[in-house]
N, C-alpha and C positions, 0 to 999 in steps of 0.2 A: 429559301432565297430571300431573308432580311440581314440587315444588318444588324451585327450585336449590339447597339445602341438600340434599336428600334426592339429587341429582342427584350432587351434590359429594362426599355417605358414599359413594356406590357408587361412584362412579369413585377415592378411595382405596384402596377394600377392593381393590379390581381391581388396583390397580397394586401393593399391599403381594402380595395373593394369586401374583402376578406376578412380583414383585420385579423392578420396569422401572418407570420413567416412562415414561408414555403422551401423554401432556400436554403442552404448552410453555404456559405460561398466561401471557396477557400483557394491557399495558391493555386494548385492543379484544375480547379474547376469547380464544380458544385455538385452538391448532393441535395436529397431533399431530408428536409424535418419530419417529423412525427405528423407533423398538420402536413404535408406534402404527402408522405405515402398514402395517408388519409382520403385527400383527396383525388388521387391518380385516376383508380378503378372506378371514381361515378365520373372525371372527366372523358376517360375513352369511353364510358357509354354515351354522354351528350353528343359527343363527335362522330360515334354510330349513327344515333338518331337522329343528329342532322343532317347526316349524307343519306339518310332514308327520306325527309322531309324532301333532297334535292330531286331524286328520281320521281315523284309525285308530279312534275311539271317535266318527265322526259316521255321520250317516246317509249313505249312497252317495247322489250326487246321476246323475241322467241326465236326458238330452232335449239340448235345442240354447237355445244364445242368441248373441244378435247386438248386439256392444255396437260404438261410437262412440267411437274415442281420437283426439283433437289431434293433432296432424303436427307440432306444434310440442312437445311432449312429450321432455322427454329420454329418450337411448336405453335406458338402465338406466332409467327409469317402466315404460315400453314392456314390456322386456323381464320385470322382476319382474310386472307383473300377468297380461300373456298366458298366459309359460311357469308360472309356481308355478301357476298356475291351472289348466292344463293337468295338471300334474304329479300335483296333489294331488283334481282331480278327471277321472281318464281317461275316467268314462262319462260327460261331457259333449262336447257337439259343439259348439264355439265357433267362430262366425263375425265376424271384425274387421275394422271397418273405418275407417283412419287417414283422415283429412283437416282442410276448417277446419272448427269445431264450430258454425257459422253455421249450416247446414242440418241440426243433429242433431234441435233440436227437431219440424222439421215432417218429418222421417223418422220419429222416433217416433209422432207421430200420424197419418203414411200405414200406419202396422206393418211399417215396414220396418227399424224398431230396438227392441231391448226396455228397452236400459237407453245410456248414453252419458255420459261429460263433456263439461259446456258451459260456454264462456267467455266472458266480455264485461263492461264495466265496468259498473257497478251492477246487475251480476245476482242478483237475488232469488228465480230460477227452479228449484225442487230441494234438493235436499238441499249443503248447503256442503262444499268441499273442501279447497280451500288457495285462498292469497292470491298473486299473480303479479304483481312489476314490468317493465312493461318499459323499457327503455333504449335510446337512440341508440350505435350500433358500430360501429368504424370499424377500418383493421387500423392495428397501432402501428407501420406500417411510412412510415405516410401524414402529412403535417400539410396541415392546411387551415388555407386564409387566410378571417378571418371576409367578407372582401370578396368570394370568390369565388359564384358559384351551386354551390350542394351536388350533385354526382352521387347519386344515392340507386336503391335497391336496393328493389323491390318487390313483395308479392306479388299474385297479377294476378286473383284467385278469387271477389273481391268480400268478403273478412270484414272486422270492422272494424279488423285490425291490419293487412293489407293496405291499407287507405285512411288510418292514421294518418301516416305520414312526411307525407304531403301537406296532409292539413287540420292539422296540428300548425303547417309550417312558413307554409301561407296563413296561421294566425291569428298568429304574430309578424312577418308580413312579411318572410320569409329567402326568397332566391331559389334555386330549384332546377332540376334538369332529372331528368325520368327514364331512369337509366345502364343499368337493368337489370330486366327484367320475370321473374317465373316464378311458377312452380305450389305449389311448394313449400318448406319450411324451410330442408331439405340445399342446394338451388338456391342459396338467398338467403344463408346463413353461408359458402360459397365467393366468392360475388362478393363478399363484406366481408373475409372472408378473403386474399382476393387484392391487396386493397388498389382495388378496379375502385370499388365504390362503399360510401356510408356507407347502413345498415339500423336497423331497429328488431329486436331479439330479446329473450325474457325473459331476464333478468339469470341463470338458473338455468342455460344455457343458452350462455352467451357462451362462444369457445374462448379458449386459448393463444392469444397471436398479436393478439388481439382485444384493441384501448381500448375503454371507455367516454368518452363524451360528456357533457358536462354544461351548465348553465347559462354557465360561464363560458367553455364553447368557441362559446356563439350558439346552443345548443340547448334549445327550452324542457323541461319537465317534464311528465312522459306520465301519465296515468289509471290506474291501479291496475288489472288484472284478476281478477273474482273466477270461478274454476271451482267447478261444482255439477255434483253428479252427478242425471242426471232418468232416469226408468224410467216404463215404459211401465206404462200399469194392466191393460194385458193381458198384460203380462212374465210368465212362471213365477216364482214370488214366491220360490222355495225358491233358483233357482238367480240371481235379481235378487239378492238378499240377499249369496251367495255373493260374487257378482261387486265389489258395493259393498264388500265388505270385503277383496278383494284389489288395490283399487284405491285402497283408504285405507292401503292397509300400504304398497303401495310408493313411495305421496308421503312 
């Protein structure tokens, strides 16, 4: 919530403080220099340990909660919300549980979740999170002929990213066959990885190794997915709260 001017003094001040360019600023945007990737990894530790410094002057939180993270979450999401969370609140008893967020909601209304991120296109349910595209992937090892039927890569769980490859490719009329079924993300970026077959994954998400697809390869354009985070009304509100903000810091 700054504006790019104000975004633009501090990353100055930073690099004169410095005395390094951090930067490579270029038409499409920026990257970082050698002295940038350099310093990344000891800056998100500083940022760690001062949001540990901030809980030192809060109220000790206890009890238990049982949240709901995507499976398709990158690993570092994953990892900043569970462990900081853990870290910075020890006397909580955090129970997690990854999968697709298709069944989060009607878990939280069984009380078998207190709070959860849920995703799907046009979701208006919860509190907003972040915005997610997903893309058609393939490995760059692979070329396909638009004449061919698509091998494609699917996951088998019933969400609706699991059933887009297929209703994407019925509704242009591209001929496919299914190369590869599974349960999970890890599953599905191996088979695409491998070059075995082509998948849908969010663009945030895609590896080394891995093209994107586009229109001009014969692949239509996919639905935007919006993630909200939803909490149960019977949640512990002290430690709902907690959780909601340790899962907004690490998108």
């Amino acid at each position: 919530n700054r504006s790019q001017s104000a975004i633009s003094v501090q990353v100055r001040n930073l690099e004169s403080a410095l005395g390094n360019t951090l930067f490579v600023r270029e038409g499409t945007g920026m990257s970082l220099t050698k002295h940038g990737e350099k310093l990344l990894p000891v800056a998100k530790n500083v940022l760690r340990e001062l949001g540990k410094v901030n809980s030192l002057f809060e109220t000790v939180l206890t009890g238990r909660i049982r949240v709901g993270i995507p499976d398709d979450f990158d690993e570092g999401v994953l990892e900043l919300t569970l462990a900081d969370f853990a870290q910075t609140n020890p006397g909580v008893e955090v129970i997690a549980r990854s999968g697709c967020t298709m069944g989060f909601p009607d878990a939280i209304k069984r009380g078998e979740l207190d709070i959860a991120v849920y995703s799907a296109p046009d979701n208006e349910e919860g509190e907003f999170l972040l915005r997610q595209q997903p893309v058609w992937v393939c490995s760059k090892a692979i070329n396909l002929a638009s004449s061919d039927p698509v091998p494609i890569a699917v996951i088998n769980h019933g969400c609706w990213l699991g059933e887009l490859p297929k209703t994407t490719l019925d509704q242009c009329g591209r001929e496919y066959n299914i190369a590869f079924e599974c349960s999970g993300v890890m599953s599905l970026k191996a088979a695409i990885r491998s070059g075995f077959a082509v998948g849908i994954l969010f663009e945030s998400i895609v590896d080394e190794g891995m093209k994107i697809l586009s229109k001009k390869d014969g692949f239509p354009d996919l639905p935007e997915s919006i993630r909200t985070i939803i909490v149960s009304s019977e949640a512990p509100k002290d430690l709902s709260i907690a959780m909601t903000k340790a899962l907004k810091h690490a998108v």
